[in-house]
N, C-alpha and C positions, 0 to 999 in steps of 0.2 A: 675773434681776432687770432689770427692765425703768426707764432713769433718763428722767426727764420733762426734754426741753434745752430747754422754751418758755422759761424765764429767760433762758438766753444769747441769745435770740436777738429776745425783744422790743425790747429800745432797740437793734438793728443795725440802719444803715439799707443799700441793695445799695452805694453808691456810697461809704461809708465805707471809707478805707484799713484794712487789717490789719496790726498791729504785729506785725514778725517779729523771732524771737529772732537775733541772729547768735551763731555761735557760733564764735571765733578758735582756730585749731591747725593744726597739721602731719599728716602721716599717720603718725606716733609718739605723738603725742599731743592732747587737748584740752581745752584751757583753757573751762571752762563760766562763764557771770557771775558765779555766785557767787564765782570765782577760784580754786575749785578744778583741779584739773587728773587730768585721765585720764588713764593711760598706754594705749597697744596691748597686746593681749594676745598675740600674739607676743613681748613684751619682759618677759612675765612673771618668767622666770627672774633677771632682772637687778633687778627688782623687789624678787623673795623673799629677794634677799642680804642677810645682818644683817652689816655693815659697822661696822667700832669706829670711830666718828668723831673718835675721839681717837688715834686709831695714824697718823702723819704720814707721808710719802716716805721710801725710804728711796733713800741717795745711794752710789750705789758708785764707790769713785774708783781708776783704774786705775793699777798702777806705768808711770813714761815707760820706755819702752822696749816694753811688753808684746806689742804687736802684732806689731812686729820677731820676738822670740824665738817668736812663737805663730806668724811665715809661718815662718821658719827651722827650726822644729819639724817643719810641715807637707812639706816638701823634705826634711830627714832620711828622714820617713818615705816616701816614693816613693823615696830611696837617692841622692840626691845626696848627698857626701863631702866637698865644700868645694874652694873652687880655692887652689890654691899660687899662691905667692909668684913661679913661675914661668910658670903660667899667666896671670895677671895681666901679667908684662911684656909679654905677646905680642900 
């Protein structure tokens, strides 16, 4: 199919500017005029995630002490035995 472009091109004149689209984004994504926005298709995967937008943070809050007992655990287990009360005076 052969398209006829004399339309486009009778009322141009050479010296007339050409209006060019810009087109704003990152290399993840871009934002087109009409305000839509393309993601990269490398990020597909992140894309396809059906996420419950109503499932919030969840917040873990740790007992004081824990890190203590989780290094002190750690030295157990390589066989440290604890220093006495005479070790310590020395």
């Amino acid at each position: 199919m052969v398209r006829d472009l004399r339309y486009r091109t009778e009322n141009v004149s050479a010296d007339e500017e050409v209006k060019q689209t810009v087109l704003s984004g990152n290399d993840y994504q871009l934002v087109l005029p009409s305000g839509a926005t393309v993601g990269h298709r490398s990020l597909t995967r992140y894309y396809r995630q059906k996420l419950d937008p109503n499932r919030g943070a969840v917040v873990v809050k740790k007992k004081p002490g824990a890190a203590f007992h989780s290094l002190m655990a750690k030295y157990r287990a390589l066989g440290w035995t604890g220093a006495s009360a005479a070790d310590l005076e020395r």
